[in-house]
N, C-alpha and C positions, 0 to 999 in steps of 0.2 A: 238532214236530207240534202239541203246545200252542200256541205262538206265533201259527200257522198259525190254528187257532181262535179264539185268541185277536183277531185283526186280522181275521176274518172276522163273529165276533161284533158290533164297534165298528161294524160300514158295518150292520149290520141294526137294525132296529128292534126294542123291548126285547120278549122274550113274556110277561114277567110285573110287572101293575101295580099297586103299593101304593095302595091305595084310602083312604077314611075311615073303615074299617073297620080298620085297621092289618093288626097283623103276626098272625092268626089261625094256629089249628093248620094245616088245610086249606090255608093259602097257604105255609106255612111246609112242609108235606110234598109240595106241588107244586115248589116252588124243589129240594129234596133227589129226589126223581124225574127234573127236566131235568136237574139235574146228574149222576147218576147216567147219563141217558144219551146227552147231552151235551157231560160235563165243562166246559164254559162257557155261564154264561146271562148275558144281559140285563135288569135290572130299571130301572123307573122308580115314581120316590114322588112320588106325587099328595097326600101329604101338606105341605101350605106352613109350617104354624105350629111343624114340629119340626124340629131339628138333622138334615138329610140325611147326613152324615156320620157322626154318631150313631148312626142307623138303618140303613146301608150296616153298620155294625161288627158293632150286634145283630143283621143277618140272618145276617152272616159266621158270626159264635159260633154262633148256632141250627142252623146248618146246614154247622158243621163243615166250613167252608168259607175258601178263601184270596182276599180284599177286591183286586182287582185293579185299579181304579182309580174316584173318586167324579169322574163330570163331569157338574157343573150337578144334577137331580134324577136322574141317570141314575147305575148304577153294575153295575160288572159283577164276576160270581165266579166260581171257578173253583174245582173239585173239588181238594182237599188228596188228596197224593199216598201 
């Protein structure tokens, strides 16, 4: 069923976007809200001059979450079980 959401997530467009503003509280407990009730979100970083990868990990850690795949500035997580 995960999987399921998971491949349903990848064809949608991300809901939550990393701004110039980085990784704030407020975006950081919206991310842990979709995932709560979601279990899979879409993110993209509009940030260009940092490690997306990097970023993609620190949002994983922050939100206690499992790093599903980084492609291009886009990367998607998924609720840890």
């Amino acid at each position: 069923m995960i999987s399921e959401k998971i491949k349903k997530t990848k064809a949608e467009h991300p809901t939550i976007r990393i701004g110039k503003n980085g990784l704030t509280e407020g975006l950081i407990n919206e991310i842990k809200r979709q995932l709560k009730d979601n279990e899979v979100v879409k993110i993209r970083i509009g940030i260009k001059d940092q490690d997306r990868r990097e970023i993609a990990k620190k949002v994983a850690e922050l939100t206690n979450a499992k790093l599903v795949e980084v492609r291009g500035y886009t990367f998607i997580l998924m609720k840890n079980e």
